[in-house]
N, C-alpha and C positions, 0 to 999 in steps of 0.2 A: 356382037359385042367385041371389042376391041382390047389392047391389053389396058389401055388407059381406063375405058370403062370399068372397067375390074377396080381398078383402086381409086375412080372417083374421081377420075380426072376430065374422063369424056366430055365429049357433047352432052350438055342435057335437051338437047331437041327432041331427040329419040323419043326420052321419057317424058318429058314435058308432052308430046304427042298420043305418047301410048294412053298418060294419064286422061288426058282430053276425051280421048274415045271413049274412056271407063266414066265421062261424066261427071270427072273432076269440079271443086267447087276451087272459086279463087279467091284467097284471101289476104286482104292486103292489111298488113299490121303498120304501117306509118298510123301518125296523127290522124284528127276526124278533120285538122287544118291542111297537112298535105292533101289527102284524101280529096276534098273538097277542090284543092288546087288540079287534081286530074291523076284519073284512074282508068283501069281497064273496065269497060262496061260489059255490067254485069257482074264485079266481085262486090265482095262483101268486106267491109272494113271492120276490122277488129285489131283495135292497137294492140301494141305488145303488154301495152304494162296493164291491159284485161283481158287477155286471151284467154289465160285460166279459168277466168267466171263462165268462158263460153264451149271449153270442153266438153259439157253434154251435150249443149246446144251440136256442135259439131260430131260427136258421135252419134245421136239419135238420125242424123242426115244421112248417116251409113256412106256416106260418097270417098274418096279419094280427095284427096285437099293435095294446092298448089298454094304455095304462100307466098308471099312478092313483100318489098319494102323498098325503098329510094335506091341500095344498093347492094341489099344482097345482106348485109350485117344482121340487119333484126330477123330477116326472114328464116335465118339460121339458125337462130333460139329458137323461134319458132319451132323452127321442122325437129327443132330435138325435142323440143314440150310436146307437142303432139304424135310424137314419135313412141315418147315413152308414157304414154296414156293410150298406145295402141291403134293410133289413128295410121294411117297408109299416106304418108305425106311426100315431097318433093319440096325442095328451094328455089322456087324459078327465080330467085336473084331480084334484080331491081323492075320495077313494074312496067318502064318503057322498055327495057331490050323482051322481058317476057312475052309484054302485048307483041312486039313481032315475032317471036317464033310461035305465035297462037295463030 
């Protein structure tokens, strides 16, 4: 870990890797219209403006969550909504630079 990583500046390869091998679930909050326009295969779409309703849904799965959106902006809310309901999350940013560092 590097000095950047310390405050959040790093690569998130690392952890977007580490998470992966812990069986990480991916979740992608855009629209079920992006969505449909092209997504990483195999996440799970759950827009931002009902993420909330799926919090147990997502705690009951006990896994590590990776959250992705078109750029990075919604996936942020995200990772703080699920962050602070105790979930183990990561921002993998927008969901085509993600899908490459998977």
């Amino acid at each position: 870990m590097g000095l950047l990583d310390i405050f959040g500046l790093g690569s998130k390869t690392n952890s977007i890797q580490e998470f992966k091998e812990k069986g990480a679930v991916i979740i992608d909050v855009r629209t079920v219209d992006e969505f449909k326009n092209g997504h990483i295969t195999g996440s799970k779409n759950y827009p931002l403006g009902s993420l909330s309703s799926k919090i147990n849904d997502i705690k009951k799965a006990n896994k590590p969550v990776i959250v992705c959106c078109q750029s990075g902006m919604r996936s942020s809310q995200a990772a703080s909504l699920l962050q602070k309901h105790g979930i183990e999350v990561i921002n993998g940013g927008g969901w085509s630079s993600l899908q490459q560092k998977l």
